[in-house]
LODOMI-896206 format. One record per residue (C-alpha): x negated, y, z negated; residue number from 1. Coordinates in pm, 1 decimal, padded with zeros to 6 digits, always signed. Each point is the difference from the previous one (the first is absolute). Example, Ala and Ser with C-alpha at 12.3 -4.5 7.8 and 13.67 -1.06 7.14 Angstrom:
BEGIN
FILO_u_v_w_pos
FILO_-01230.0_-00450.0_-00780.0_1;
FILO_-00137.0_+00344.0_+00066.0_2;
This chain:
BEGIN
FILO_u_v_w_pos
FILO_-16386.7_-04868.9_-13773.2_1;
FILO_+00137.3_+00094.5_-00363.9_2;
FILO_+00311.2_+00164.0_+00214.0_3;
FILO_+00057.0_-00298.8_+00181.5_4;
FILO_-00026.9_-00211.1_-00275.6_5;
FILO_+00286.6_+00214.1_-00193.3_6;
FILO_+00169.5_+00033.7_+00308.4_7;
FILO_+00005.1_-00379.4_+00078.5_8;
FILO_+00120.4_-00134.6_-00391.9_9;
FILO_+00308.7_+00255.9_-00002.4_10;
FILO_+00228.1_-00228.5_+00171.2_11;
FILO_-00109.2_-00280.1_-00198.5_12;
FILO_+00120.5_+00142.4_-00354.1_13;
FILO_+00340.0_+00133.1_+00174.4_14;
FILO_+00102.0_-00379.5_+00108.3_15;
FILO_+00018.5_-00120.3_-00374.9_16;
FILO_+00211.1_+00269.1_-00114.5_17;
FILO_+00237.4_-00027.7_+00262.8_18;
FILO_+00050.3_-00400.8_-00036.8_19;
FILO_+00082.5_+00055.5_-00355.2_20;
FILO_+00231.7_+00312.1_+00052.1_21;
FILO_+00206.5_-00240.0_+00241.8_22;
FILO_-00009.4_-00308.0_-00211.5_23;
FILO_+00150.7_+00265.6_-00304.3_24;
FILO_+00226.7_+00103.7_+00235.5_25;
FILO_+00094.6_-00325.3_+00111.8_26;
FILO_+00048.4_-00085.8_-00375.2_27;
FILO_+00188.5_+00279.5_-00092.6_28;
FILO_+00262.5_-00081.9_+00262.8_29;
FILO_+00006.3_-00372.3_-00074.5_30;
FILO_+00058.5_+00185.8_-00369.6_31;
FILO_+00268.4_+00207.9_+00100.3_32;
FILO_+00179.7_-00294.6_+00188.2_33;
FILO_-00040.4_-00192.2_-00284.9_34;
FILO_+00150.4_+00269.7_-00240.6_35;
FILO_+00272.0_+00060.0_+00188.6_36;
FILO_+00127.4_-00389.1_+00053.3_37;
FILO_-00082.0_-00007.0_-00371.7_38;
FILO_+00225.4_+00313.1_-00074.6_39;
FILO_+00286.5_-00134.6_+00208.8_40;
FILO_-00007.9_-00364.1_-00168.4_41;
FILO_+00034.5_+00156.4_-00308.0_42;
FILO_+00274.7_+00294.6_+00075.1_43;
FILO_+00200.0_-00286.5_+00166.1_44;
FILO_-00018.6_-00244.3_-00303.1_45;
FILO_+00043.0_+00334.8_-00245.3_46;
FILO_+00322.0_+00065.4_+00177.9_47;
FILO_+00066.8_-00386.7_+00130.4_48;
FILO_+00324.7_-00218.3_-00149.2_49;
FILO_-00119.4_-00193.0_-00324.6_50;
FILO_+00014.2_-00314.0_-00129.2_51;
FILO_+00384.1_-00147.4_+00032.7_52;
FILO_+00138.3_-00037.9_-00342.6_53;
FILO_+00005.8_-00357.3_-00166.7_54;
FILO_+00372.7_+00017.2_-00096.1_55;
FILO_+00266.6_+00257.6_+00089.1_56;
FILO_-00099.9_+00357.2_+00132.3_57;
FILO_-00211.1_+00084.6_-00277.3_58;
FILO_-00287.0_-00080.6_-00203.5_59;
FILO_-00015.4_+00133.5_-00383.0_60;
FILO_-00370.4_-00003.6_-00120.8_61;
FILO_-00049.4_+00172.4_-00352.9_62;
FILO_-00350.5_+00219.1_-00021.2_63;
FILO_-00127.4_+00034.9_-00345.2_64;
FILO_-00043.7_+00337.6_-00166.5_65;
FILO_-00397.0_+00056.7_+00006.1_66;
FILO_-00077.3_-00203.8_+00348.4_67;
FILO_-00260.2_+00109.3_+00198.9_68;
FILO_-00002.0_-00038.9_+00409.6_69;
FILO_-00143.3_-00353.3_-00031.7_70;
FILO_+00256.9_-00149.3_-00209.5_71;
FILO_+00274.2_+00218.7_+00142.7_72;
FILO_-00105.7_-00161.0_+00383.1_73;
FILO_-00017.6_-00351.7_-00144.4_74;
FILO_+00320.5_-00005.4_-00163.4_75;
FILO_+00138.2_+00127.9_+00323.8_76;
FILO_-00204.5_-00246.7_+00199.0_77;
FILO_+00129.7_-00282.1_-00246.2_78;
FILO_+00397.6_+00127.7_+00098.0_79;
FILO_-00058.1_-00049.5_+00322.6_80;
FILO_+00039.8_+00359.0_+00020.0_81;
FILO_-00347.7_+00077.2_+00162.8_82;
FILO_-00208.5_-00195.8_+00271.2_83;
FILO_-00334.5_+00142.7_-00090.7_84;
FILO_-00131.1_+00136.7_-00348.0_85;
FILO_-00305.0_+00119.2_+00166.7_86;
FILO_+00251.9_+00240.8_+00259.4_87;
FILO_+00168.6_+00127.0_-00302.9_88;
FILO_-00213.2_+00136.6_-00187.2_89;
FILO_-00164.3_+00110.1_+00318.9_90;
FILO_+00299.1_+00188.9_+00089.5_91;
FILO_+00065.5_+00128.5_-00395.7_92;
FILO_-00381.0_+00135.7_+00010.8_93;
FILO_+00038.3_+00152.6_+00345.4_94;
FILO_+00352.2_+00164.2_-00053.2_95;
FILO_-00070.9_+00089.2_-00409.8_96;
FILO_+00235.2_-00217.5_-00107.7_97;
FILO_-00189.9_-00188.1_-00246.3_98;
FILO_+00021.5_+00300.9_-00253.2_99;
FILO_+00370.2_+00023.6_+00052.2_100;
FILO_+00126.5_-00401.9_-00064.8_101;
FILO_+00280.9_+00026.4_-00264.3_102;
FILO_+00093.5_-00366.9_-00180.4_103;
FILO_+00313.8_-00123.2_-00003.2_104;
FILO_+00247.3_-00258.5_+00130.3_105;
FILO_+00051.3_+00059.7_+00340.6_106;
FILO_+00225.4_-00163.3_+00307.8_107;
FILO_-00184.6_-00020.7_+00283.2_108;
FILO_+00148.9_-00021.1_+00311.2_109;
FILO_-00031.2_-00276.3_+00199.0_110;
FILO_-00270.9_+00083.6_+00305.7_111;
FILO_-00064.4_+00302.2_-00143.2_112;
FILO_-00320.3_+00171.8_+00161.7_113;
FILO_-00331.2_+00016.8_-00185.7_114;
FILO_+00094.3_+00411.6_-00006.2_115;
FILO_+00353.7_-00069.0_-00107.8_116;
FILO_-00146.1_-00227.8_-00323.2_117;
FILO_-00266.7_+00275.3_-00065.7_118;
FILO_+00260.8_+00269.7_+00004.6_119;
FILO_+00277.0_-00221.6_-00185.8_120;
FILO_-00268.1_-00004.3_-00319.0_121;
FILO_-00117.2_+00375.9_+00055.6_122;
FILO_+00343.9_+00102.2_-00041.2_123;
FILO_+00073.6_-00203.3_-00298.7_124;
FILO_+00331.6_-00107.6_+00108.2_125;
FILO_+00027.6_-00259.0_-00230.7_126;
FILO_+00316.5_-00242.4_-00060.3_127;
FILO_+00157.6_+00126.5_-00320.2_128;
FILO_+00205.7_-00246.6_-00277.2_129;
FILO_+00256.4_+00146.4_-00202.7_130;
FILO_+00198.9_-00178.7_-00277.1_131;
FILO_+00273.4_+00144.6_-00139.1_132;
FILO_+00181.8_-00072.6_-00360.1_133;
FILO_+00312.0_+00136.4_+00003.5_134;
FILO_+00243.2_+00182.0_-00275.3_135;
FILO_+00123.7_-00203.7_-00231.3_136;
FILO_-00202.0_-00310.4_+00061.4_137;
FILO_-00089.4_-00227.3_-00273.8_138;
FILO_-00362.7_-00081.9_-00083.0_139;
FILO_+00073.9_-00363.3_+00110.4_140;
FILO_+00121.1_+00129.8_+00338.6_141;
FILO_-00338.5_+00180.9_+00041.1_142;
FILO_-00172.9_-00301.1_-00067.9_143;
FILO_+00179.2_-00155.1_+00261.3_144;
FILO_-00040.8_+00278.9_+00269.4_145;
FILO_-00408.4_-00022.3_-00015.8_146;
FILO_-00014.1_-00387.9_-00007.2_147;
FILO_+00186.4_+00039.5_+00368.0_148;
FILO_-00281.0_+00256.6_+00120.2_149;
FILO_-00240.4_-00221.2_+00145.2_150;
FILO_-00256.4_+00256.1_+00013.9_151;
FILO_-00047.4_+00021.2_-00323.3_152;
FILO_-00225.8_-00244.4_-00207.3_153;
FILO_-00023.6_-00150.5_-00364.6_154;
FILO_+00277.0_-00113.2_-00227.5_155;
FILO_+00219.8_+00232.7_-00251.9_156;
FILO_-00055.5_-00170.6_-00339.8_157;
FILO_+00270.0_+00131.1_-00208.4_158;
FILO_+00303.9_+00181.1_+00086.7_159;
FILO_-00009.7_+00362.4_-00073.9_160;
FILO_+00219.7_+00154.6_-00273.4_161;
FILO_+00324.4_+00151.1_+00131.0_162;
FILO_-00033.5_+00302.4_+00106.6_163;
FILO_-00338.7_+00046.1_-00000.6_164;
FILO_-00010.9_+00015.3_+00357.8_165;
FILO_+00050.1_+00329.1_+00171.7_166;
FILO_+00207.1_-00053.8_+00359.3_167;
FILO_-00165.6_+00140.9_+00262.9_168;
FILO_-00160.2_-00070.3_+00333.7_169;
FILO_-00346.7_-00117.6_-00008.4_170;
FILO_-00258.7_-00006.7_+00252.1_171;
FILO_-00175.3_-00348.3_-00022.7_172;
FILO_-00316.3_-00156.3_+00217.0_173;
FILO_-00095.8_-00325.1_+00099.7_174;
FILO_-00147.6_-00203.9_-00229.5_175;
FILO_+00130.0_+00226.0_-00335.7_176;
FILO_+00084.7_-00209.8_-00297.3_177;
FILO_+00377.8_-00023.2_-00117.1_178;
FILO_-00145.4_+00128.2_-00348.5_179;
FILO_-00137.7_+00310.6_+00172.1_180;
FILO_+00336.4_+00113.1_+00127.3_181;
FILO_+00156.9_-00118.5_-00345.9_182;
FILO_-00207.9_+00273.9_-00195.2_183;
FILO_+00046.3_+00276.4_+00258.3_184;
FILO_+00333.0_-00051.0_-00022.1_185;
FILO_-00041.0_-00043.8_-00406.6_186;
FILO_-00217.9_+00378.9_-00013.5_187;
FILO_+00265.7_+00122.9_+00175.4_188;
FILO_+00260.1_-00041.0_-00211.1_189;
FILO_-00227.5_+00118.3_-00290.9_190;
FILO_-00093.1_+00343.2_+00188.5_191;
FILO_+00344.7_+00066.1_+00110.1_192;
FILO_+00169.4_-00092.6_-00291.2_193;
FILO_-00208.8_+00259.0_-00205.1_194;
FILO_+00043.9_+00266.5_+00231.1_195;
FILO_+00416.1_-00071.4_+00014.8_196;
FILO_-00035.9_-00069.5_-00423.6_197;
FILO_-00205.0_+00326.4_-00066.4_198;
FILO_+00303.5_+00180.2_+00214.0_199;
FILO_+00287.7_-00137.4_-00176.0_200;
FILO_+00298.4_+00229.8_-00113.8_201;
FILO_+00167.0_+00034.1_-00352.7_202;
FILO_+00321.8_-00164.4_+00141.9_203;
FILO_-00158.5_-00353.4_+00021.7_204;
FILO_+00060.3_-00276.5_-00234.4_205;
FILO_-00292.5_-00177.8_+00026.7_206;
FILO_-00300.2_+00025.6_-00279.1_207;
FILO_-00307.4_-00143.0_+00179.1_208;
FILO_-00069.7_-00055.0_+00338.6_209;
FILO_+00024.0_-00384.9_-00015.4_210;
FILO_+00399.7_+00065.1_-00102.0_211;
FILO_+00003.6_+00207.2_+00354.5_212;
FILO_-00100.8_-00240.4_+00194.0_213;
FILO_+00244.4_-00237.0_-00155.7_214;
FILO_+00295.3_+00194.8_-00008.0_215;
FILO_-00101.6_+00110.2_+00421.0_216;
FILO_-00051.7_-00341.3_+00105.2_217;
FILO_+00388.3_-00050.3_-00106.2_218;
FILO_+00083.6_+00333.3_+00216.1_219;
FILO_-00187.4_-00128.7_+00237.9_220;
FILO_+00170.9_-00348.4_+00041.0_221;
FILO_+00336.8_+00190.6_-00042.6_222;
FILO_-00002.9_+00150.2_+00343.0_223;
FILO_-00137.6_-00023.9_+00319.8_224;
FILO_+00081.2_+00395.4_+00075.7_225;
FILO_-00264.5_+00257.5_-00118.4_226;
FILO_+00205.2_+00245.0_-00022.9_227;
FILO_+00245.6_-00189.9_-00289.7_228;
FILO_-00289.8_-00059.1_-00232.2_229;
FILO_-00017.9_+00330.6_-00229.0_230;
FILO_+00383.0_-00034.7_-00032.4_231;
FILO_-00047.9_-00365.9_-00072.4_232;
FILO_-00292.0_+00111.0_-00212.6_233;
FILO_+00249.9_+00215.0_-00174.8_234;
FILO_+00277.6_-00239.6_-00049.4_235;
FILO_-00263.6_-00199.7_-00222.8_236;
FILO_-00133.5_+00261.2_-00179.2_237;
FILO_+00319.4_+00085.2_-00102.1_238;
FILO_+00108.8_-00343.6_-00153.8_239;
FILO_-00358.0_-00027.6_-00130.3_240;
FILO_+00087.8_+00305.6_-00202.8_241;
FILO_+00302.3_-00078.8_-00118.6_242;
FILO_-00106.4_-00421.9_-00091.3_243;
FILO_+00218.1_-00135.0_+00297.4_244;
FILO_-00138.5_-00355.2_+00128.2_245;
FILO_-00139.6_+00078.9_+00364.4_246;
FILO_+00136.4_-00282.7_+00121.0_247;
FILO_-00166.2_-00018.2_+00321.4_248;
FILO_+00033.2_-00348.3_+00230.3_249;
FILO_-00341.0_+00021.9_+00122.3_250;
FILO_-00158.0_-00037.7_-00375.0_251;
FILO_+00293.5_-00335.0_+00026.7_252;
FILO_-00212.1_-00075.8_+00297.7_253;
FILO_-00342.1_+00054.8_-00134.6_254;
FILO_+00059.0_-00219.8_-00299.8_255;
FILO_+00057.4_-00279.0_+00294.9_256;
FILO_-00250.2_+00019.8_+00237.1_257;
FILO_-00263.1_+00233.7_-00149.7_258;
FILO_-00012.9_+00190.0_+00280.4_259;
FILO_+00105.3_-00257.6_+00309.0_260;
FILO_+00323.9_+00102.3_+00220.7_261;
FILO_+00287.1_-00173.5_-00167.0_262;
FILO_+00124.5_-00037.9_+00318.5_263;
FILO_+00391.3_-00034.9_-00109.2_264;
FILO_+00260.7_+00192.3_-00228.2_265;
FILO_-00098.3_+00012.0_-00334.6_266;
FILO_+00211.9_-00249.0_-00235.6_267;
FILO_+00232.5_+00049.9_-00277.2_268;
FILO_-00262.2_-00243.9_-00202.3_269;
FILO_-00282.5_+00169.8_+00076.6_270;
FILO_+00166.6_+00317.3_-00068.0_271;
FILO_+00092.0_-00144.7_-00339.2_272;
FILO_-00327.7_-00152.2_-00068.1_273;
FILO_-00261.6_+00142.7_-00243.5_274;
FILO_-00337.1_+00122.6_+00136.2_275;
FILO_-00244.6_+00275.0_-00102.6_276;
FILO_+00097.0_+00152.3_+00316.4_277;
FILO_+00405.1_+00013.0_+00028.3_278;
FILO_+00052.0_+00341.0_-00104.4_279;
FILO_+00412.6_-00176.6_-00002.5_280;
FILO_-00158.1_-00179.5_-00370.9_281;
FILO_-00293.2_+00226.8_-00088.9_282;
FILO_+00019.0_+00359.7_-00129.6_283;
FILO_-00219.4_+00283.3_+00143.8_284;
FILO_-00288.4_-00110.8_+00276.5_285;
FILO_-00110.3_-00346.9_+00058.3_286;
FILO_-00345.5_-00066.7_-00121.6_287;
FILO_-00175.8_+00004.4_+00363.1_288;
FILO_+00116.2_+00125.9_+00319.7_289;
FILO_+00155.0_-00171.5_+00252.1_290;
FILO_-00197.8_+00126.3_+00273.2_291;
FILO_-00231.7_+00261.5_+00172.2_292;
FILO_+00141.7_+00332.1_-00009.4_293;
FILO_-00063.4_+00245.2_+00285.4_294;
FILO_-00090.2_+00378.5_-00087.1_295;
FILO_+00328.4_+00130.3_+00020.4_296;
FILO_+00151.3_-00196.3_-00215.3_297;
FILO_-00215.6_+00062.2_-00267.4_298;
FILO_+00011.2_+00349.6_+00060.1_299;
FILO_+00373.4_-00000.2_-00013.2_300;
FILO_+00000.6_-00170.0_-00383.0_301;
FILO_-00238.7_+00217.2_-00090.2_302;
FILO_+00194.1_+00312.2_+00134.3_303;
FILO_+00361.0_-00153.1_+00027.5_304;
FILO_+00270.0_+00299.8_+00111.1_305;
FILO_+00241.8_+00115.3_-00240.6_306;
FILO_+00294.8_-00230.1_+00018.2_307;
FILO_+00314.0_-00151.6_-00233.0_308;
FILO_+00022.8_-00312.7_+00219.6_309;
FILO_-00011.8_-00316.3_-00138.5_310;
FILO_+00108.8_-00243.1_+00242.0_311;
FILO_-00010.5_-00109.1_+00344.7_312;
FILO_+00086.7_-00270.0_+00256.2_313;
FILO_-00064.2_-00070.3_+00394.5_314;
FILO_+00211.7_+00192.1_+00207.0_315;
FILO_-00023.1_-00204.6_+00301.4_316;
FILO_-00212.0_+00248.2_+00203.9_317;
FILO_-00324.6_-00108.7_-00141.9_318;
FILO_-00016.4_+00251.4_-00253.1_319;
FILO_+00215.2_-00001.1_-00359.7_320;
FILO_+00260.6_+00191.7_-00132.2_321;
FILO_-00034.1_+00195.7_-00341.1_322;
FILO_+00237.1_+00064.4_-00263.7_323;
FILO_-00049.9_+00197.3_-00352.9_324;
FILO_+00283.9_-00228.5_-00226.3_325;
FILO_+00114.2_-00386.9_+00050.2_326;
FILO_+00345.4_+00083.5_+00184.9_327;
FILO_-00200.3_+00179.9_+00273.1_328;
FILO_-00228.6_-00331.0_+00016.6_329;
FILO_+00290.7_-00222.4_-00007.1_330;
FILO_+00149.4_+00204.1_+00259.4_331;
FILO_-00321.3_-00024.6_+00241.0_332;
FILO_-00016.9_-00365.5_-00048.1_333;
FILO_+00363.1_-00037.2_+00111.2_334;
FILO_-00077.5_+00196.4_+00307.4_335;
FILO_-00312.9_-00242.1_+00038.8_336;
FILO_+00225.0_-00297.1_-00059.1_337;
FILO_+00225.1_+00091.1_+00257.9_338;
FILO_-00289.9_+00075.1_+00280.4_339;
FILO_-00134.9_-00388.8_-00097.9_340;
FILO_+00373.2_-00073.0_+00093.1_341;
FILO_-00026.4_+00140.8_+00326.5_342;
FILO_-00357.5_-00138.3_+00078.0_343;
FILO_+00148.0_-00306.8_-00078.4_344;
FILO_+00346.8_-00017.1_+00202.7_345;
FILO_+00216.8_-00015.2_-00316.4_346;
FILO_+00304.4_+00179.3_-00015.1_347;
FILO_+00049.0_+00293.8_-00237.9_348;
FILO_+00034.6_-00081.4_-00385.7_349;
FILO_-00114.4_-00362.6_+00078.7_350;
FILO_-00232.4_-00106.0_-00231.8_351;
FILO_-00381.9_+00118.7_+00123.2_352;
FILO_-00302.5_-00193.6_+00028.1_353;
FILO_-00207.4_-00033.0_-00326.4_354;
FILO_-00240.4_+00306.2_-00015.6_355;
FILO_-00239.9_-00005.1_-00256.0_356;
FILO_-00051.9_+00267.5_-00199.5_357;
FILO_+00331.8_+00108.4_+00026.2_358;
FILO_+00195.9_-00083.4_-00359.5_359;
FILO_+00142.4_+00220.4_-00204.6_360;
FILO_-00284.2_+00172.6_-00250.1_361;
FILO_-00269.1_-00073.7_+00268.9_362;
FILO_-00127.8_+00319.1_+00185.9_363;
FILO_-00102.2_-00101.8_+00348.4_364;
FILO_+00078.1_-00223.8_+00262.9_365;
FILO_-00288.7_-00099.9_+00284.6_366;
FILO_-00026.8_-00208.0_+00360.2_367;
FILO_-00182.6_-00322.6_-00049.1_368;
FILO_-00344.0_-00007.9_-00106.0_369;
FILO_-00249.5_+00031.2_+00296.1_370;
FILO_-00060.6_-00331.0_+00065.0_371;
FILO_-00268.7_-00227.2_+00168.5_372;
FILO_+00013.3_-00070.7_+00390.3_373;
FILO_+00195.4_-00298.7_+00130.3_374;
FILO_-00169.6_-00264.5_+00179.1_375;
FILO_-00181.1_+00061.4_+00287.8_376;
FILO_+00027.9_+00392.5_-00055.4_377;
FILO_-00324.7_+00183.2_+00023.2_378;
FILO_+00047.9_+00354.2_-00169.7_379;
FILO_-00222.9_+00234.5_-00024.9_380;
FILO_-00172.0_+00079.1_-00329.9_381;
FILO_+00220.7_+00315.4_-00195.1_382;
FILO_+00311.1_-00163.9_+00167.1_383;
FILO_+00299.0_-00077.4_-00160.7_384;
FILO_+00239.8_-00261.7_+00104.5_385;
FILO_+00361.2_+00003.3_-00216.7_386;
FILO_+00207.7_-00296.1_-00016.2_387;
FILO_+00316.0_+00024.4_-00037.2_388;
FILO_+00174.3_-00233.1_-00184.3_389;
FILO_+00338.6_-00189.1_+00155.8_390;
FILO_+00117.2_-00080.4_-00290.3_391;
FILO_+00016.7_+00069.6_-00373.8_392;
FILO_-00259.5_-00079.5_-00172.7_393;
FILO_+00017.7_-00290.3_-00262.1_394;
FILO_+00091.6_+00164.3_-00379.3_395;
């Protein structure tokens, strides 16, 4: 009976076990199924077209330095960058993205997949701002140039002194302030003009670094090629040294404007009129300079070459010609007087077209002032745009 008994409950305990190895079985296939649809839905929205952009073909969106995943996914979310915050972080988790995020400014394409975004930020290919102030600007003209950079932010109080600014090209970001940008530009000048001050040679003129920068912002106005400015450089040295006026027309122009294009020939009464800067009325340097000087200028008054020229005038090619005594200068400016002729359709010996800075006693002669655009003319920022004048100017 006790064998029976064991014999007959066997099948009993058996049936149990195998219900609930076929309902785990049955689960773990409804699982599977489950997983699978889940895995495709999300490798087809992980690879799936985005969000159209609102405007144009792309969508800027600025992440802040710092972000984590949860305010990096609803900034992109708020863009209209993202459809789901939940699948993005889901998909920065699963692919270890979310350790790799980099801020920045960043132009997202428009429909750009979830995988394109997260690679976009994981890269760090950020949209980069540059601002450049070029040689020879004047502080004004700097103020002017990061007033039309919309990125930027905040107001510039006061304009900076002249030539306190050294001219470079900056990287900026959105949302920097103007005064940022105005005291990187501002350290600049103070590193570079110690390292260029602490180099200087015997031959220069100058006694303190503040008399460099004026006397290179002059050299630096004087010509547009780099490779005239240590001979320029020279040519003032030399008249420094021996008490000779400069007489330079862009200090004529400075005492003007204060640093704004002229945008004309200077006059015979402005030449003749009395300002701190006309280095035609003042001896020695003017009191300021009359712009922002670029490195090589200052390094070529602070190591000008040795040279016995005193004088020089345009010589029609863009670049000037040199001469060591006053017949050799009057001689160039003939030559120049005679190419103005040309230019202008007269016929030889006729009378030319007034040139300023060409008189007897006055060492240089100069195309117009760069001036301002003409209506309607969008040029880009460092641009120069030369008028040139029809007619003689008014004495």
């Amino acid at each position: 009976m006790f064998g029976r008994f064991r014999g007959a409950g066997a099948p009993k305990s058996s049936q149990p076990r195998s219900g609930r190895a076929t309902a785990l079985l049955a689960a773990s296939a409804t699982f599977s199924v489950f997983l699978i649809v889940a895995l495709v839905a999300a490798w087809s929205v992980f690879y799936a077209p985005g969000p159209q952009a609102r405007a144009g073909e792309t969508t800027v969106v600025t992440l802040p330095s710092g972000a984590g995943v949860s305010a990096i996914a609803a900034n992109l979310k708020a863009a209209g960058v993202i459809r789901s915050t939940d699948m993005f972080k889901a998909a920065a988790t699963l692919t270890g993205a979310d350790r790799k995020l980099r801020a920045g400014e960043y132009e997202v394409p428009s429909k750009a997949s979830l995988r394109s975004v997260l690679a976009l930020l994981v890269d760090g290919k950020v949209v980069r701002h540059y601002v450049t102030l070029p040689e020879g600007w004047s502080s004004a003209q700097a103020v002017d140039i990061l007033m039309a950079q919309p990125i930027l932010t905040g107001e510039i109080p006061d304009t900076p002194e002249e030539g306190s600014l050294w001219p470079d090209t900056y990287e900026i970001a959105r949302g920097d302030t103007r005064a940022s940008v105005i005291a990187r530009m501002t350290t600049a000048q103070a590193d570079n003009l110690a390292r260029l001050w602490a180099a200087r040679s015997p031959r220069t003129v100058v006694r303190s670094p503040e008399e460099a920068v004026i006397l290179a912002s002059i050299v630096e106005k004087e010509t547009a090629v780099a490779a005239e400015r240590p001979r320029v450089a020279a040519v003032f040295s030399n008249r420094l040294r021996l008490g000779m006026r400069l007489e330079s027309d862009p200090t004529i122009v400075y005492g003007v404007t204060k640093g704004r294009p002229l945008g004309r020939g200077v006059r015979r009464s402005e030449l003749d009129r009395a300002t701190p800067w006309n280095t035609y009325q003042i001896d020695g340097l003017p009191p300021t300079p009359i712009a922002n000087p670029g490195g090589e200028a200052i390094a070529a008054v602070l190591d000008p070459p040795a040279s016995n020229e005193l004088f020089f005038v345009a010589d029609g090619s863009g670049g000037h010609a040199f001469a060591r005594t006053y017949d050799e200068h009057l001689a160039n400016v003939a030559r120049w007087r005679e190419i103005e002729r040309r230019k202008a359709g007269l016929p030889p010996g006729a009378p030319a077209p007034a040139v300023p800075g060409t008189s007897p006693g006055v060492p240089n002669a100069h195309p117009p002032e760069p001036a301002a655009a003409p209506p309607g003319v969008n040029v880009p920022p460092g641009a120069q745009v030369i008028r040139v004048p029809q007619s003689a100017p008014a004495q």
